[in-house]
Backbone of each chain as ProteinMPNN parsed JSONL, in Angstrom:
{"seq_chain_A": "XXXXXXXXXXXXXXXXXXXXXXXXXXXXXXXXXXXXXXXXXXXXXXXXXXXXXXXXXXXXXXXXXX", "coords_chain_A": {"N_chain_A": [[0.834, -1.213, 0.0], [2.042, 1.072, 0.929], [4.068, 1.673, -1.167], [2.687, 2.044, -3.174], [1.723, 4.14, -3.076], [4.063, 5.894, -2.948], [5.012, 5.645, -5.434], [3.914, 7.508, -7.518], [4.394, 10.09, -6.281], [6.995, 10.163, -6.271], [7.039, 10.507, -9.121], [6.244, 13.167, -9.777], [7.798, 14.263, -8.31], [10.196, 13.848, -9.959], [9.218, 14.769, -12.361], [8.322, 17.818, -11.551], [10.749, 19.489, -11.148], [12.448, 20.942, -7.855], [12.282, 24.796, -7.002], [14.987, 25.137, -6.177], [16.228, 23.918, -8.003], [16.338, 24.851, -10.628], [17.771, 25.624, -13.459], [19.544, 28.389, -15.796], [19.749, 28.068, -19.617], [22.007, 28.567, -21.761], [21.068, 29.001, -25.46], [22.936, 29.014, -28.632], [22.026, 28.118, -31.363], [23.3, 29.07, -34.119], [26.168, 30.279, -33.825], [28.341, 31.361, -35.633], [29.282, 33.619, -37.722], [29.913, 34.808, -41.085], [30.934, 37.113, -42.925], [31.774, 37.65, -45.345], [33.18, 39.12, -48.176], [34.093, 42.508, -47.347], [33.787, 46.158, -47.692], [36.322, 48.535, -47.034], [36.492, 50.772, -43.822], [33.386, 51.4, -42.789], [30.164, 50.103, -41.815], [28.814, 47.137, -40.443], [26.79, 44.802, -39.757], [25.627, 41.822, -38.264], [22.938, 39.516, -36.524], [22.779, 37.584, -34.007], [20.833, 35.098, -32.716], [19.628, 34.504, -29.694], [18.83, 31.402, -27.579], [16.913, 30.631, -24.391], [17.449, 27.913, -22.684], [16.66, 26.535, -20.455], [15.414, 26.061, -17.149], [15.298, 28.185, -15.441], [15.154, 31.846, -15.939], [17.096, 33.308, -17.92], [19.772, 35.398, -18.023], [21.697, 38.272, -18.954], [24.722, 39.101, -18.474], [27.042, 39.936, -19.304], [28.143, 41.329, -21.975], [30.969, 41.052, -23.959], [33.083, 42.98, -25.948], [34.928, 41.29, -29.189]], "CA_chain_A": [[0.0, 0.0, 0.0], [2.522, 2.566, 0.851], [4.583, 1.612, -2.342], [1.798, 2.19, -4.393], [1.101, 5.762, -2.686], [4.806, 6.326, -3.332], [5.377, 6.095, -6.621], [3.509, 8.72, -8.051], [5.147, 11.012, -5.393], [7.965, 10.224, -6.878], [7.011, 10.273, -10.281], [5.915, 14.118, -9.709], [9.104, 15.491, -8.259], [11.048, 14.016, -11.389], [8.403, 15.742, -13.774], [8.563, 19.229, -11.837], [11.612, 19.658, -9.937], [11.762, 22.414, -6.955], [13.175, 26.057, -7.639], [16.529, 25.506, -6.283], [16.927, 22.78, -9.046], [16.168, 25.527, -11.858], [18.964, 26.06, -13.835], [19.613, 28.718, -16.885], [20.551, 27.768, -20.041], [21.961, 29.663, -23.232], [21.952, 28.71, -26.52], [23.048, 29.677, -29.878], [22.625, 27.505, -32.189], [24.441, 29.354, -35.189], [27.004, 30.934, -33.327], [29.234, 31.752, -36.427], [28.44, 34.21, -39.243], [31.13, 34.659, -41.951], [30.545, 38.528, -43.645], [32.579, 37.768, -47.013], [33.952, 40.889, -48.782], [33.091, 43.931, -46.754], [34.772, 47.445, -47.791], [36.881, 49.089, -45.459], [35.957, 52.041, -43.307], [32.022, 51.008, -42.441], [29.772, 49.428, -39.85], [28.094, 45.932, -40.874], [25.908, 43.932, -38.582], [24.628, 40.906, -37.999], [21.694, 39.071, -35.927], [22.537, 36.163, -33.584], [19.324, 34.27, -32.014], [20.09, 33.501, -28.524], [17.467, 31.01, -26.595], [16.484, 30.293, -23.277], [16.393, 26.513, -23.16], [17.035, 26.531, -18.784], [14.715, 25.669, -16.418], [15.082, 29.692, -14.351], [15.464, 32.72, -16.387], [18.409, 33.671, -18.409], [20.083, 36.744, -17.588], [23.217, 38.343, -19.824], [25.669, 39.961, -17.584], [28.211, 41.238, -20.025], [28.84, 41.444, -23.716], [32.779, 41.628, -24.198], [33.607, 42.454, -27.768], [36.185, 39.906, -29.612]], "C_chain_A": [[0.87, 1.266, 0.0], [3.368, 2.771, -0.473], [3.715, 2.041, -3.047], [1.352, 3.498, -4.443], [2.682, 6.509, -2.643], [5.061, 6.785, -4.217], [4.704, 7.352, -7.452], [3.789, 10.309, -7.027], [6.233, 11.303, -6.518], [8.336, 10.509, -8.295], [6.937, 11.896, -10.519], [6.544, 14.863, -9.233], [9.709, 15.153, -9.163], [10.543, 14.955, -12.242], [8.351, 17.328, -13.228], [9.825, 19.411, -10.462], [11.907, 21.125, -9.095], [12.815, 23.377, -7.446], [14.645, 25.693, -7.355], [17.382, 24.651, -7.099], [17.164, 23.929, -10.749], [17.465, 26.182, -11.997], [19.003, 26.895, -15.117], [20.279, 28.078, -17.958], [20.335, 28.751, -21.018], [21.858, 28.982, -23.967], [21.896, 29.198, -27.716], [23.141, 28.654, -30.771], [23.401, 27.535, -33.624], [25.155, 30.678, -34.317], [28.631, 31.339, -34.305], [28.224, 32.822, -37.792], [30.214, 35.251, -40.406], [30.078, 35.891, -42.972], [30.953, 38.467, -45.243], [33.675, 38.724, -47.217], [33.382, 41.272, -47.902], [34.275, 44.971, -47.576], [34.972, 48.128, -46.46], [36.247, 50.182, -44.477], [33.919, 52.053, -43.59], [31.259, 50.301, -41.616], [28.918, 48.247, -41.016], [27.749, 45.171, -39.722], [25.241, 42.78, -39.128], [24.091, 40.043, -36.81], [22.211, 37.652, -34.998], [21.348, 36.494, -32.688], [20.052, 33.406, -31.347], [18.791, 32.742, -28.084], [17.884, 30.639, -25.48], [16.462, 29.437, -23.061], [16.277, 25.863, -21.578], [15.075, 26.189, -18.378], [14.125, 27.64, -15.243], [15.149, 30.583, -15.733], [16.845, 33.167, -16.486], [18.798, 35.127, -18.295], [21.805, 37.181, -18.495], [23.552, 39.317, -19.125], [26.184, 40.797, -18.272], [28.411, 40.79, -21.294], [30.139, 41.916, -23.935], [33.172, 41.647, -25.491], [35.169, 41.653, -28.086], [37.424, 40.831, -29.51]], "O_chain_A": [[0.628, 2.273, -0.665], [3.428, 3.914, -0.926], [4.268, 2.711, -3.92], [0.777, 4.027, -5.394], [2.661, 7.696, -2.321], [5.348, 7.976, -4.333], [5.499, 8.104, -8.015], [3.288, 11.406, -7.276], [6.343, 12.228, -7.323], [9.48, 10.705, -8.705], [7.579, 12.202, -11.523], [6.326, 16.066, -9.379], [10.127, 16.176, -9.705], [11.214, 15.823, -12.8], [8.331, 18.198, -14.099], [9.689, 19.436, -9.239], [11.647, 22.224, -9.585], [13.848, 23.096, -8.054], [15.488, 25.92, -8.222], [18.607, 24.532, -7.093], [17.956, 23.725, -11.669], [18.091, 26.914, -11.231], [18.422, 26.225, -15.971], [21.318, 27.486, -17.667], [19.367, 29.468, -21.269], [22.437, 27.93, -23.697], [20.892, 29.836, -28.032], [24.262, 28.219, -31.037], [23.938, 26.582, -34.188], [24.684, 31.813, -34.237], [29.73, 31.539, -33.787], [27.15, 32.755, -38.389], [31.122, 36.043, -40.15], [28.988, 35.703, -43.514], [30.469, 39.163, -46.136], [34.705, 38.983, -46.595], [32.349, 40.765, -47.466], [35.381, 44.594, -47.964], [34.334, 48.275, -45.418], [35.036, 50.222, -44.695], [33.361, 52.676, -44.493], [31.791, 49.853, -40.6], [28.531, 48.533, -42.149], [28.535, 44.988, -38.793], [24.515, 42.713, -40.121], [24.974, 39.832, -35.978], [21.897, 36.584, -35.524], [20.972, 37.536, -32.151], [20.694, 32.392, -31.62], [17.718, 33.336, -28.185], [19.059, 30.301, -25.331], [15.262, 29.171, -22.984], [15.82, 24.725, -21.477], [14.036, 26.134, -19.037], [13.096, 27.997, -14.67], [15.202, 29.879, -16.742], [17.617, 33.375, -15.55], [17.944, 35.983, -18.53], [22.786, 36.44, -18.555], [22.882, 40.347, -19.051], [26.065, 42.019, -18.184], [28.937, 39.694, -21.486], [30.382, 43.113, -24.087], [33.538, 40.664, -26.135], [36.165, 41.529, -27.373], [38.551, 40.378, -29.71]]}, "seq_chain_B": "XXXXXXXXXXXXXXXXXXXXXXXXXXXXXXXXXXXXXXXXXXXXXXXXXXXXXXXXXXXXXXXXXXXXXXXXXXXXXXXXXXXXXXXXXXXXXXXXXXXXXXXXXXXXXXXXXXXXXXXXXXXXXXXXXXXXXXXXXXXXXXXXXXXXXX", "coords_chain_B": {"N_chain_B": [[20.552, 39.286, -30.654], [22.368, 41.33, -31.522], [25.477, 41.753, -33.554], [27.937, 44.492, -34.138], [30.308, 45.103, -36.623], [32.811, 47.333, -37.164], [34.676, 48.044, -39.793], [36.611, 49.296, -40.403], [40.864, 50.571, -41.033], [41.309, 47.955, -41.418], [42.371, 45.331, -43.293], [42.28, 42.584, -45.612], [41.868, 38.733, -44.063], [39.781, 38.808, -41.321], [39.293, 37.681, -37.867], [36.635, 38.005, -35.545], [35.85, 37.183, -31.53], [32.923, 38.113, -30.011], [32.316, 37.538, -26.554], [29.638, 36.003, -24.132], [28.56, 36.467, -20.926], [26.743, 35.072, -18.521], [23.886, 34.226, -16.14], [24.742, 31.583, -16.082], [26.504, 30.438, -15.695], [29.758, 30.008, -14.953], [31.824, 29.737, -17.55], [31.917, 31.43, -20.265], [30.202, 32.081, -23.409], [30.95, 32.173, -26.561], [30.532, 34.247, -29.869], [31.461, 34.166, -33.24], [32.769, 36.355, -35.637], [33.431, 36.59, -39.018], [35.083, 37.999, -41.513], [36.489, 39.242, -44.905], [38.162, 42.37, -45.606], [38.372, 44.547, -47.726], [40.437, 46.398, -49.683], [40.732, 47.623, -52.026], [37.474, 48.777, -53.224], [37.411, 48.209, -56.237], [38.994, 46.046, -56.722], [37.766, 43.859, -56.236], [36.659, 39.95, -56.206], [34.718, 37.566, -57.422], [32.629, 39.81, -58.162], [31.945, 43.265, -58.267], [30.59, 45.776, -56.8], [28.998, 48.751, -57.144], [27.736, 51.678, -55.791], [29.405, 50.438, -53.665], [29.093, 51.369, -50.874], [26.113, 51.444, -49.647], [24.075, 54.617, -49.529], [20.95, 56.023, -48.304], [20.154, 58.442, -47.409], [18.622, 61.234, -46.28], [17.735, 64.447, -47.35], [16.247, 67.046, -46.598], [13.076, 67.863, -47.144], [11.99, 65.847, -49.39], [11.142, 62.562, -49.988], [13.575, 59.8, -49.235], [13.805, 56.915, -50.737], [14.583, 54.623, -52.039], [17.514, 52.656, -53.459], [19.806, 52.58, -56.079], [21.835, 50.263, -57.41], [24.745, 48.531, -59.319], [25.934, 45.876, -60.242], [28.778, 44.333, -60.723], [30.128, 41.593, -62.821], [32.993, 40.398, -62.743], [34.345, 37.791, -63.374], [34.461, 35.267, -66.184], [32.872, 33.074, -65.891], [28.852, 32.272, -65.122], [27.275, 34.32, -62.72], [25.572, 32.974, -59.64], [23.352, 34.452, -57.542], [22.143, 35.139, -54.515], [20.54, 36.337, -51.833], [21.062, 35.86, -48.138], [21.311, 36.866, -46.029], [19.604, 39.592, -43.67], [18.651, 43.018, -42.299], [15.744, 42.545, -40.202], [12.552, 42.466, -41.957], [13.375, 44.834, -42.667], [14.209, 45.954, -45.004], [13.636, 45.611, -49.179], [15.046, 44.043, -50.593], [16.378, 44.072, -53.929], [17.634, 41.095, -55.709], [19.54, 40.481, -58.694], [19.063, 36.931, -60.037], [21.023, 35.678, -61.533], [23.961, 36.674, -62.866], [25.329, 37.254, -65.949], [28.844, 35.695, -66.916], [31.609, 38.353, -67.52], [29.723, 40.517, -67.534], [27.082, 43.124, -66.67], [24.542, 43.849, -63.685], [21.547, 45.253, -62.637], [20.798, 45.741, -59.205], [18.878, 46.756, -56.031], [17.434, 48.749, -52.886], [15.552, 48.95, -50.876], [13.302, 50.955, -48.586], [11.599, 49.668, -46.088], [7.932, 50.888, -45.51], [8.013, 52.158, -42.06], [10.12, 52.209, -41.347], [10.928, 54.763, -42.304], [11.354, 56.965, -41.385], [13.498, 56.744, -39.744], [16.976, 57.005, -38.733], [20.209, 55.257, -39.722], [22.616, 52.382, -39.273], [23.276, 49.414, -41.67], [23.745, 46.544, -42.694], [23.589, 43.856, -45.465], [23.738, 40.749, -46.428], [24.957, 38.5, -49.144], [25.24, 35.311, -50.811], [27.165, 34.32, -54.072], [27.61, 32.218, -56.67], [29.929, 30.609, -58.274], [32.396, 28.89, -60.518], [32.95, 28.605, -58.094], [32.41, 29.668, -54.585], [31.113, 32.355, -52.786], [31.169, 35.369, -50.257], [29.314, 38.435, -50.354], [29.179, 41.277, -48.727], [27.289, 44.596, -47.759], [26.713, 47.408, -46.987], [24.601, 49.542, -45.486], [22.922, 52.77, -45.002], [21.448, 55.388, -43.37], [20.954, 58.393, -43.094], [18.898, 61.8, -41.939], [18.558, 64.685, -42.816], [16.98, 67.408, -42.048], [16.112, 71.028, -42.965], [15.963, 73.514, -40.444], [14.307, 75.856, -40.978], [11.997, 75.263, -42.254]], "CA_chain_B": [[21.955, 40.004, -30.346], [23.732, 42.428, -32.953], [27.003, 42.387, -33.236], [28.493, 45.531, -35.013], [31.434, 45.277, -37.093], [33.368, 48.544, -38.04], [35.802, 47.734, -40.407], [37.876, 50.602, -40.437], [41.147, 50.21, -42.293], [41.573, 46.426, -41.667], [42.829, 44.606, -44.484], [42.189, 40.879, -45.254], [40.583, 38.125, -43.947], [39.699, 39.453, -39.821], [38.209, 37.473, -37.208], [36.337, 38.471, -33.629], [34.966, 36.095, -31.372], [32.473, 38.577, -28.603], [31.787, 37.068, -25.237], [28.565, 36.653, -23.187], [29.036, 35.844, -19.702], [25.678, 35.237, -18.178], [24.099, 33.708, -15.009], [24.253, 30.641, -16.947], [27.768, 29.203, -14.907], [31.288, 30.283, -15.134], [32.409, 30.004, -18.781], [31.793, 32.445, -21.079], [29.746, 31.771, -24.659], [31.429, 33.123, -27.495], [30.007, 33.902, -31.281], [32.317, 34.527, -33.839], [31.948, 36.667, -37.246], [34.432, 36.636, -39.757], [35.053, 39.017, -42.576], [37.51, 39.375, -45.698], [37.765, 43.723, -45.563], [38.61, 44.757, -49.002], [41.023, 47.648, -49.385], [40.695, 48.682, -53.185], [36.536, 47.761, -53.923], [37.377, 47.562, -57.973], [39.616, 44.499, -56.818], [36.958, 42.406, -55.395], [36.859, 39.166, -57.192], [34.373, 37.535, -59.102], [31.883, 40.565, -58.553], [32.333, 44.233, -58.49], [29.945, 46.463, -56.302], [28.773, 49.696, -57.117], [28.552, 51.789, -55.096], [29.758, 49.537, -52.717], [28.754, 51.371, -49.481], [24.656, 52.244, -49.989], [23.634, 55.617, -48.768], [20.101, 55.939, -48.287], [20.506, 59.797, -46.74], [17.43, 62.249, -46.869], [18.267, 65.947, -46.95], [14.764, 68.002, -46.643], [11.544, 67.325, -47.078], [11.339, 64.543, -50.217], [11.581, 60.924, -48.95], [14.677, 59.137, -49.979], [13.485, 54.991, -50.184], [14.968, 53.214, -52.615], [18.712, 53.369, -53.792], [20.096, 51.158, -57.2], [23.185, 49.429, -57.399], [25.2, 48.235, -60.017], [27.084, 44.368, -59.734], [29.406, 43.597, -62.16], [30.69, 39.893, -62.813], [34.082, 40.174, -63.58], [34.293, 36.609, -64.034], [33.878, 34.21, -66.965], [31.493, 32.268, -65.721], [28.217, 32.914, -64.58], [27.31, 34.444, -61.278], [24.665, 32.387, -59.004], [23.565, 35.122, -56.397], [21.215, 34.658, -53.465], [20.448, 36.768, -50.221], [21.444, 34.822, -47.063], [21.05, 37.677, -44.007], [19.415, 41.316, -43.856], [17.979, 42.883, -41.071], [13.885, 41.246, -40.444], [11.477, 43.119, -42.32], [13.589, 46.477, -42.934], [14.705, 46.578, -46.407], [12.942, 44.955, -49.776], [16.086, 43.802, -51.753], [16.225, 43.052, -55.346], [18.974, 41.378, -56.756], [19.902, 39.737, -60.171], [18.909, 35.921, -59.852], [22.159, 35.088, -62.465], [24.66, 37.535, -64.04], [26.613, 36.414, -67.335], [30.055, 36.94, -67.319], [31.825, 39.912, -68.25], [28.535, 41.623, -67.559], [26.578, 43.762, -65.247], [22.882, 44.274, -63.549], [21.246, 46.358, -61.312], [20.195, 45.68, -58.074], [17.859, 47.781, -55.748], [17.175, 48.321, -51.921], [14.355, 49.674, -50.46], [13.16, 51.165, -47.433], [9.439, 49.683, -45.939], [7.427, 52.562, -44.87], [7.891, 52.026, -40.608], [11.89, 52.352, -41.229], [11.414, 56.046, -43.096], [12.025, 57.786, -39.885], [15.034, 55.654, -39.069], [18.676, 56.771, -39.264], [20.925, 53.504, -39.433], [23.871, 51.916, -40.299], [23.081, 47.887, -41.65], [24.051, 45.833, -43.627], [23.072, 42.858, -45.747], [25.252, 39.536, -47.151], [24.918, 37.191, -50.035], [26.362, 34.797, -51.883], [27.683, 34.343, -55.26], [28.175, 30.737, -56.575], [29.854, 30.132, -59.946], [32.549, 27.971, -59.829], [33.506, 28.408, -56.659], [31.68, 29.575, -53.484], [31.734, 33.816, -52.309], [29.941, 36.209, -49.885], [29.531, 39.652, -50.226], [28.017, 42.019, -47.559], [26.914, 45.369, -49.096], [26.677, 48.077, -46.271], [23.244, 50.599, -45.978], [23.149, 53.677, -44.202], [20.688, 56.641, -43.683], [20.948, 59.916, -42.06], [17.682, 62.632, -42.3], [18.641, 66.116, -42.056], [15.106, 68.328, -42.337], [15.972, 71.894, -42.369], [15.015, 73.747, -39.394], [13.72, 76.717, -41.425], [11.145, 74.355, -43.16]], "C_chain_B": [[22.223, 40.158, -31.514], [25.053, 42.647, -32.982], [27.041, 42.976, -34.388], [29.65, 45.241, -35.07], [32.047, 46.661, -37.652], [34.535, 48.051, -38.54], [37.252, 47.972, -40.831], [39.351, 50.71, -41.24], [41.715, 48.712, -41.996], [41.919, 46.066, -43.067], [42.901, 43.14, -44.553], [40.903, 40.038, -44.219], [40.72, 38.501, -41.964], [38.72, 38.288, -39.487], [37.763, 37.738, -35.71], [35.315, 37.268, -33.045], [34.439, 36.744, -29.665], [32.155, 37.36, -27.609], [30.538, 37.026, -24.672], [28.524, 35.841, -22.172], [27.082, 35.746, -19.151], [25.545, 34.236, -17.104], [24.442, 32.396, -15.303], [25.238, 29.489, -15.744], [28.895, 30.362, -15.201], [31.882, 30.756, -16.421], [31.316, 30.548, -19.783], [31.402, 31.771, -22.347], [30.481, 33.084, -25.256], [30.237, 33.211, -28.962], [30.575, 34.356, -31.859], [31.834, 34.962, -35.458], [33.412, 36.541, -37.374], [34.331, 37.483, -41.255], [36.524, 39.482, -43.409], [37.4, 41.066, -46.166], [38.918, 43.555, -47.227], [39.436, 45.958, -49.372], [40.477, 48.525, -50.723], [38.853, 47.896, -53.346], [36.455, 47.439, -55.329], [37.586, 46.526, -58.04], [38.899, 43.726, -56.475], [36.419, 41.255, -57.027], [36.099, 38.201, -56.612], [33.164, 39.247, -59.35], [32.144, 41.575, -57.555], [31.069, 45.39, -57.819], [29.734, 47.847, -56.889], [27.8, 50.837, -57.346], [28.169, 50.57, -54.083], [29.095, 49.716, -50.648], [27.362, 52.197, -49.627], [24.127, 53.196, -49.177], [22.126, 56.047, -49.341], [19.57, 57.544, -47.354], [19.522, 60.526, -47.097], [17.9, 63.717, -46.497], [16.9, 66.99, -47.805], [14.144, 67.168, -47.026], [11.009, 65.989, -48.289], [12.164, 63.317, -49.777], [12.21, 60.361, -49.808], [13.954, 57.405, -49.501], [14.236, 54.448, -50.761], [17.02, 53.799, -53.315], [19.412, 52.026, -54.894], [21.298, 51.1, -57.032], [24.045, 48.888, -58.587], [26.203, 46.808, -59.428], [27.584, 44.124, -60.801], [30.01, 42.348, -61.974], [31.525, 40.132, -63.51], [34.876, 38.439, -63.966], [34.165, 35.99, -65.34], [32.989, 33.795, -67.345], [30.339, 33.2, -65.163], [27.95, 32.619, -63.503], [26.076, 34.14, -60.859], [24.072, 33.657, -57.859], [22.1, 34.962, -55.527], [21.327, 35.089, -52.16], [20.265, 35.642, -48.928], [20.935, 35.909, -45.723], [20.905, 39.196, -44.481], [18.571, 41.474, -42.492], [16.146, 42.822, -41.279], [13.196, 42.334, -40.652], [11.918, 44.503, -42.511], [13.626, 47.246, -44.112], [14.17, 45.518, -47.208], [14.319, 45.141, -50.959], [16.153, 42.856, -52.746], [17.521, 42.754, -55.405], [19.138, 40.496, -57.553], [20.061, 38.073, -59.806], [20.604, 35.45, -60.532], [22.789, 36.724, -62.687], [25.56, 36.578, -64.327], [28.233, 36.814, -66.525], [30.362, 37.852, -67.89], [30.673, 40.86, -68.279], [28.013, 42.343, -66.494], [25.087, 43.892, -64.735], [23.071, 44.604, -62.455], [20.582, 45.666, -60.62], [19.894, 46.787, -57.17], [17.794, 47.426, -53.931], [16.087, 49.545, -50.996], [13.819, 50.056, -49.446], [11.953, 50.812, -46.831], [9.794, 50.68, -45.081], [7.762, 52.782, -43.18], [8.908, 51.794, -40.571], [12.279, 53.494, -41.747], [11.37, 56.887, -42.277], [12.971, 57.838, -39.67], [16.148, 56.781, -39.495], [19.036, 55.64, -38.753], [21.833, 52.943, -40.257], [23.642, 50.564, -40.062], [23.7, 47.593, -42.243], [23.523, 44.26, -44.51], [23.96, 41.806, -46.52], [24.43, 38.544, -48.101], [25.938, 36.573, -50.55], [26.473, 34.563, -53.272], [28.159, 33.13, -55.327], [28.212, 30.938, -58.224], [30.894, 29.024, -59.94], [33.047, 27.823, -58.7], [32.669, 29.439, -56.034], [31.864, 30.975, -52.934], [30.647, 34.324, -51.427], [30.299, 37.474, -50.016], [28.513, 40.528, -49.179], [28.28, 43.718, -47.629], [26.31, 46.171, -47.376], [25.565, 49.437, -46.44], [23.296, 51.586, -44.896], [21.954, 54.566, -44.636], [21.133, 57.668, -42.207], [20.027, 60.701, -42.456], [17.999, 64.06, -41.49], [17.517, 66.867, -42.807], [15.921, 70.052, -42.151], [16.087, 72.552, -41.296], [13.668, 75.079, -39.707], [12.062, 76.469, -41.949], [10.364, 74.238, -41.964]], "O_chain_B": [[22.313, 39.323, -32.413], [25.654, 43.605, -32.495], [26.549, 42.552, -35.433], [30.305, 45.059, -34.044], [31.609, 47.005, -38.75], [35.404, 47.633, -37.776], [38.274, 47.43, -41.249], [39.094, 51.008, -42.407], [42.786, 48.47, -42.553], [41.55, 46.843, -43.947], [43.493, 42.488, -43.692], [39.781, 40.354, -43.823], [41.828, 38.4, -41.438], [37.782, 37.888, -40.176], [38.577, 37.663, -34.789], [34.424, 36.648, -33.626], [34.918, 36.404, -28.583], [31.749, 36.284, -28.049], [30.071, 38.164, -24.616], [28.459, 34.622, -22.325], [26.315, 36.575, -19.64], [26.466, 33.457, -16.857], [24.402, 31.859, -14.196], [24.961, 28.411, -15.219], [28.656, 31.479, -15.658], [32.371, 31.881, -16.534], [30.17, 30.145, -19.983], [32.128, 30.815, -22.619], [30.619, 34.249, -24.885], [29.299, 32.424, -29.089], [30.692, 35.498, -31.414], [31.046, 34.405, -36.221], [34.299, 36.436, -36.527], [33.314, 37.404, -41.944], [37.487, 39.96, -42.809], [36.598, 41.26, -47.08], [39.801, 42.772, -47.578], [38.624, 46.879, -49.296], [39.976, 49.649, -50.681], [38.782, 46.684, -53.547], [35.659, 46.596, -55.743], [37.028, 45.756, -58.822], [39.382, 42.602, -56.339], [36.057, 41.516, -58.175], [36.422, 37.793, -55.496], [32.951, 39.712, -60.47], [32.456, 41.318, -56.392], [30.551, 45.948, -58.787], [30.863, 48.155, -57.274], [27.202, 51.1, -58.389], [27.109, 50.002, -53.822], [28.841, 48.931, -49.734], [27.388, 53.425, -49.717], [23.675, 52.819, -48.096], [21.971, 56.362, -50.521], [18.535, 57.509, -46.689], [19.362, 60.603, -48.315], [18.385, 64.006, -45.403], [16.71, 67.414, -48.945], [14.411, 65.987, -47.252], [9.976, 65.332, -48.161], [13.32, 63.15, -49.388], [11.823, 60.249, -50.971], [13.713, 56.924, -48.394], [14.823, 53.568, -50.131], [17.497, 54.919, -53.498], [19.494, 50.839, -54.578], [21.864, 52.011, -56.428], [22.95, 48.834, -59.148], [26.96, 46.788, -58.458], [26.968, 43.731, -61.792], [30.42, 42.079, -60.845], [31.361, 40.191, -64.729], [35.799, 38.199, -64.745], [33.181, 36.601, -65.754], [32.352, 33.846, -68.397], [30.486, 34.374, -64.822], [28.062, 31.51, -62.98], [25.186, 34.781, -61.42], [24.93, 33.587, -56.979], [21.06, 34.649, -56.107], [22.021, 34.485, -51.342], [19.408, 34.759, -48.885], [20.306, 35.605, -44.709], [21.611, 39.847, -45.252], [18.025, 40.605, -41.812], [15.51, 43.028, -42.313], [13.107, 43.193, -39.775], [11.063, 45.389, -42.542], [13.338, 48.415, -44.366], [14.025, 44.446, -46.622], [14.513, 46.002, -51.818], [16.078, 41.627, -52.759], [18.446, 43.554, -55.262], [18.828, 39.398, -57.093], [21.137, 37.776, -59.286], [21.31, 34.812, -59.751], [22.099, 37.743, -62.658], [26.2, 35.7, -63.749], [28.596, 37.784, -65.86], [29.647, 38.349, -68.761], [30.678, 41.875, -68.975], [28.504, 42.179, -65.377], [24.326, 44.085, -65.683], [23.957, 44.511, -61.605], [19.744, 44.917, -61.121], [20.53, 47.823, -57.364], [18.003, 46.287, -53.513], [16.172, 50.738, -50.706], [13.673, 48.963, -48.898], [11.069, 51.654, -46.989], [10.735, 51.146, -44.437], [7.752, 53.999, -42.994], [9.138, 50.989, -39.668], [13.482, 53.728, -41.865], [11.337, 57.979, -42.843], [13.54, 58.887, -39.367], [16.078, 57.344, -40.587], [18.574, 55.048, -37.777], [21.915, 52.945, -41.485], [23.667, 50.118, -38.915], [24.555, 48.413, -42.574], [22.94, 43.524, -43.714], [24.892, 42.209, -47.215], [23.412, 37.939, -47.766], [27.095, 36.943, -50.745], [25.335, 34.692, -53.722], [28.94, 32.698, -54.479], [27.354, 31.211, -59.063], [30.475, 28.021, -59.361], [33.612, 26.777, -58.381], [32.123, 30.2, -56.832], [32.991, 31.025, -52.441], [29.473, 33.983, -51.576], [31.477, 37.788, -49.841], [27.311, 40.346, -48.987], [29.443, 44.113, -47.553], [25.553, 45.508, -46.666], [25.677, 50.23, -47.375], [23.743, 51.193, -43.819], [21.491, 54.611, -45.775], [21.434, 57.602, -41.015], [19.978, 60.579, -43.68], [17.847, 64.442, -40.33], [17.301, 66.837, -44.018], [16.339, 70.237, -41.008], [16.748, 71.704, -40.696], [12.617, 75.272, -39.098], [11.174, 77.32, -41.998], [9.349, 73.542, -41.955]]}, "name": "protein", "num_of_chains": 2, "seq": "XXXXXXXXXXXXXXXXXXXXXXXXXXXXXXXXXXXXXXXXXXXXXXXXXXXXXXXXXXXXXXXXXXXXXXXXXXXXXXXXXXXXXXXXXXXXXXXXXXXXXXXXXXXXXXXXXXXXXXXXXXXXXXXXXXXXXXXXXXXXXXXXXXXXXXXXXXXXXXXXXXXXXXXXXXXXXXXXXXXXXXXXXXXXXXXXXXXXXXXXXXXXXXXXXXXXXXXX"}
């Protein structure tokens, strides 16, 4: 009886585990971008798509250019 | 995330690889661009920009949108070309499905209406496939000086 009033205990902290388990994650999955030609003396930009894929909220501290 | 490249007088093929440190853990995510800066733009090889750096600049009251281009294929063969990255929903760019060799066509870039406010420095990249494999990334700019008299 108490086995049987276990398992779904158990089954329900695997499926939502408590806050201090929540962990951020980043990711990028194209984390390269290759410009070609450019001409000298000009500004060119491009777009990375970061995601969220964590369990808490992602937070970006610092952007350090290359 | 945007990363801005200024190219300034670099020469050759450059690469940067920014940082973003976040609560994430300890080590640092990088993303890396890379870019071949061009010193003379006549020399660029198989195709030939011009102009090369698109100014899209309004000075008084009539609205500057669209601005043409010229690509020449100094190549041989013919040039494959195909937009790869621009910024989402800003600019409506034409450009020449094929050019012959030894030849040239115009290409076009356009401003939608809810960016004719804007000043901004972008840019946009394609590639070029004939026999071998190229990108080019083709730099857009606006500035809007009105008067004040007006």
């Amino acid at each position: 009886m108490f086995q049987r009033l276990l398992w779904p205990v158990i089954l329900l902290i695997l499926a939502f585990p408590s806050g201090s388990d929540a962990q951020p994650k980043l990711e990028i999955p194209l984390n390269s971008f290759d410009f070609g030609f450019v001409p000298q003396y000009c500004k060119i930009s491009h777009t990375f798509w970061l995601y969220s894929r964590g369990t808490d909220t992602l937070k970006i501290l610092k952007v350090q250019p290359g | 995330m945007e990363i801005i490249f200024l190219t300034k007088a670099y020469r050759g093929s450059i690469a940067k690889r920014p940082a973003l440190t976040t609560n994430e853990g300890d080590t640092k995510k990088n993303v890396q661009i890379r870019a071949n800066v061009i010193q003379n733009p006549d020399s660029a090889f198989p195709l030939v920009i011009k102009p090369w750096r698109l100014d899209l600049s309004q000075v008084g009251d009539k609205t500057v949108k669209k601005v043409e281009f010229i690509i020449r294929n100094r190549s041989n063969n013919e040039a494959h070309l195909n937009l790869i990255d621009a910024p989402e929903n800003m600019f409506k760019i034409k450009l020449p499905e094929t050019i012959k060799g030894n030849s040239e066509a115009k290409a076009s870039v356009e401003i939608r209406k809810e960016f004719l406010t804007e000043e901004f420095e972008k840019s946009f990249t394609f590639t070029v496939e004939n026999r071998n494999k190229y990108r080019y990334t083709v730099p857009v700019y606006r500035s809007i000086r009105i008067p004040k008299d007006k």
